[in-house]
N, C-alpha and C positions, 0 to 999 in steps of 0.2 A: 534636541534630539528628534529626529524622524518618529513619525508616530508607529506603534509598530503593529507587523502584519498580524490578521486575524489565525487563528488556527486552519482555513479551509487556505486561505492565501500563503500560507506559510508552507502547509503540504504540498499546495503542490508548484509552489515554487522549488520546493527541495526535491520532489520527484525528478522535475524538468531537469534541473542544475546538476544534481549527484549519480543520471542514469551514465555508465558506463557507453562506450559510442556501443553500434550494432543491438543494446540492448529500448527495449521501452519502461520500464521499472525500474523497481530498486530492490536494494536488500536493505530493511530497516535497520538491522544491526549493523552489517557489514559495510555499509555506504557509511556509517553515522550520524544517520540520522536521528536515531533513540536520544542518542547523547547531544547533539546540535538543539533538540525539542524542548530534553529539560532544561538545556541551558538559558534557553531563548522568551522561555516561559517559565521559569526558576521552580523548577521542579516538580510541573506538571508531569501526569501521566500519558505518553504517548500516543498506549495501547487504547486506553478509554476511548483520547481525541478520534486516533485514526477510525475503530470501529464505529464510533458515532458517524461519522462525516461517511462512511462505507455503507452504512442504513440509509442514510441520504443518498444516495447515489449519486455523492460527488467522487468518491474513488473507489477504488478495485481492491480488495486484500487477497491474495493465492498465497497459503502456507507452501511453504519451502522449508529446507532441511537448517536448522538452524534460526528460524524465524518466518517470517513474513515478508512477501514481496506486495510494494505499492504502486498501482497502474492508476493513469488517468481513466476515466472510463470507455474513451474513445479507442484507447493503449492495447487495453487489457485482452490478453488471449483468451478465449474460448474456455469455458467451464466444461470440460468430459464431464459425464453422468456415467457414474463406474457402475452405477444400480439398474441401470438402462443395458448398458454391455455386457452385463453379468447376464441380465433375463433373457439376451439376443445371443451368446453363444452357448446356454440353455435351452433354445425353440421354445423359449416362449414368449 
């Protein structure tokens, strides 16, 4: 058997593979991702991997409705600052 891929090679092989066309991410849940992870890794925790490897600043995580969405970092849209827009339609 093929040796198999690492956790950062494995994310973001499944980013590339499971992003829907017009899209750059994913939906962790909704692509199956979560479930492909444990499997692959027989019942690792996803959430742990991805946020580690997200400290790293190998990938992007943006909460969405229903979970988490995962961008390459290259990918990943623009983080709003709501605490910046709040104090900017406040004057100050």
């Amino acid at each position: 058997m093929a040796e198999k891929l690492s956790h950062e090679e494995f994310v973001k092989k499944a980013i590339v593979s499971l992003r829907k066309e017009g899209y750059k991410g994913i939906h962790t849940v909704y692509s199956g991702f979560n479930t492909a992870f444990k499997k692959y890794f027989d019942g690792e925790d996803p959430i742990k991997v991805t946020n580690q490897l997200a400290s790293e600043g190998k990938i992007v995580i943006r909460p969405v409705k229903g979970g988490v969405m995962l961008y390459l970092p290259e990918d990943a849209p623009a983080m709003k600052d709501a605490g910046e827009d709040a104090l900017k339609k406040m004057g100050l």
